[in-house]
C-alpha positions as CSV (number, residue, x, y, z in Angstrom):
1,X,-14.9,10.6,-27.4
2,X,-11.2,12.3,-26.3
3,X,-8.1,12.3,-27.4
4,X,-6.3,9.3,-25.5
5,X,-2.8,9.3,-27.3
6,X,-0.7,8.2,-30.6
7,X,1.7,5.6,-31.2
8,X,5.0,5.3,-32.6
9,X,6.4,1.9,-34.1
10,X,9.7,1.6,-32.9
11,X,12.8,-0.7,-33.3
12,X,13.9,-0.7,-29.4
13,X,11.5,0.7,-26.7
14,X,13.8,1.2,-23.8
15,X,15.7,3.7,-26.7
16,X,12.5,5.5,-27.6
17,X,11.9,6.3,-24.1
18,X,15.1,7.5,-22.8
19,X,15.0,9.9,-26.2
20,X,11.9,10.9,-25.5
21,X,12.5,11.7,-21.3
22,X,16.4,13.2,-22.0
23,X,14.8,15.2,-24.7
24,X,11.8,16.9,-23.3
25,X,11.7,18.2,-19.8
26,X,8.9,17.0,-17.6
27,X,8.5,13.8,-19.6
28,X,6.9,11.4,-17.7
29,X,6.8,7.1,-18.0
30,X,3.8,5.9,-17.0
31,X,4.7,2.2,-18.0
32,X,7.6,0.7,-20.0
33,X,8.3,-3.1,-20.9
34,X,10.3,-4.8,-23.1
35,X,7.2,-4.8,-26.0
36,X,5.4,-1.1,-25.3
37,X,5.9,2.1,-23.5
38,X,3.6,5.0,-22.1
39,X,5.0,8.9,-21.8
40,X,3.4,11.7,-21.1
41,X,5.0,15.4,-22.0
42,X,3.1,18.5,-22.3
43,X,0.3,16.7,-22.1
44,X,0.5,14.6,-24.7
45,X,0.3,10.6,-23.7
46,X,3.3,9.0,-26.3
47,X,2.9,5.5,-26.5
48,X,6.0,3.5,-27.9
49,X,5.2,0.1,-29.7
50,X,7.2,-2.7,-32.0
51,X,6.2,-3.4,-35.4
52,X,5.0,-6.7,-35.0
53,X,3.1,-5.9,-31.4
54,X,0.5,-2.9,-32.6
55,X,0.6,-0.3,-35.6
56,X,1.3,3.0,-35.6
57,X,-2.0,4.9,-34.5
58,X,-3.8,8.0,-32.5
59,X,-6.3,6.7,-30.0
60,X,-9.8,8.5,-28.8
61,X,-11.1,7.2,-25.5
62,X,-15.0,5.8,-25.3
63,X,-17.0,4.4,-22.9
64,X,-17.9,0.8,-22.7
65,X,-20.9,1.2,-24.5
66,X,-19.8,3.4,-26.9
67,X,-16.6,1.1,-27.3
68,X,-19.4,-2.3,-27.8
69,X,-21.5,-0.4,-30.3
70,X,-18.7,0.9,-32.5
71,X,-17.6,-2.7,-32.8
72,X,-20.9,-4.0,-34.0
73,X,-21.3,-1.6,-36.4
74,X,-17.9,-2.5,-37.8
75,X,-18.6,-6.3,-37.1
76,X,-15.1,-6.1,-35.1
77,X,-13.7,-8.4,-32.0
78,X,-13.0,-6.0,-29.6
79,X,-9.5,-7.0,-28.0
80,X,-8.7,-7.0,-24.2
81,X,-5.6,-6.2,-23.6
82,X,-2.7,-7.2,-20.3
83,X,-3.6,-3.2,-19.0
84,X,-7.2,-4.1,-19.0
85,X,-8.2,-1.9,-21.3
86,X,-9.9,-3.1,-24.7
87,X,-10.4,-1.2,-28.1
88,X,-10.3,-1.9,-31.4
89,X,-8.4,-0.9,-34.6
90,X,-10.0,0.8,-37.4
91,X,-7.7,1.3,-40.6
92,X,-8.6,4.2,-43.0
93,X,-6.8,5.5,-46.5
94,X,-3.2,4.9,-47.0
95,X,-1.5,4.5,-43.5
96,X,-4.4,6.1,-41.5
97,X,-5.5,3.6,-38.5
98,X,-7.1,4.5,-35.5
99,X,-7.4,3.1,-32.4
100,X,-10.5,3.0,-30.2
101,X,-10.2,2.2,-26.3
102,X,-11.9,1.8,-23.0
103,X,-10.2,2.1,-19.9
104,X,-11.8,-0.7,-17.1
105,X,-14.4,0.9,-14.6
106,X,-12.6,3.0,-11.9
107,X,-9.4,3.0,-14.1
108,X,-7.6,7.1,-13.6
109,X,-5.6,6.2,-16.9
């Protein structure tokens, strides 16, 4: 399991990410729509997300496998999502939630 990236719920994506790229050097967007955004800065993958689409979250990369058998455990539908990647949402004390993805076979993300 690695680090993948967190998420911030926003009101306005396209705002969040020209903040985010005027106000750090280097900042890079790897995708941006009207409902989510991905930047990288420092290292650092930032995603951007609305209130109703996902909740605010870090994320930890697994394998497939890995991905299936956490699920199970939890008795949880693993989502697919439009990227292709699929993970699941694990909620802990007070605002705590997690999020646990698999990138598709091949995928560089």
């Amino acid at each position: 399991m690695i680090f993948d990236h967190i998420a911030h719920q926003v009101p306005d994506i396209a705002e969040a990410v020209a903040w985010q790229t005027a106000t750090i050097p280097g900042a890079t967007v790897l995708h941006q729509d009207d409902s989510w955004a991905l930047v990288e800065a420092g290292g650092l993958k930032t995603a951007y997300v609305l209130p109703d689409e996902h909740p605010a979250h870090v994320a930890y990369r697994v394998d497939d496998a890995t991905l299936e058998a956490l699920a199970a455990q939890r008795g949880t539908t693993i989502a697919t999502h439009r990227d292709a990647t699929r993970s699941i949402y694990i909620e802990g004390p007070g605002t705590i939630c997690l999020e646990i993805i698999a990138y598709p076979a091949g995928s560089a993300a």
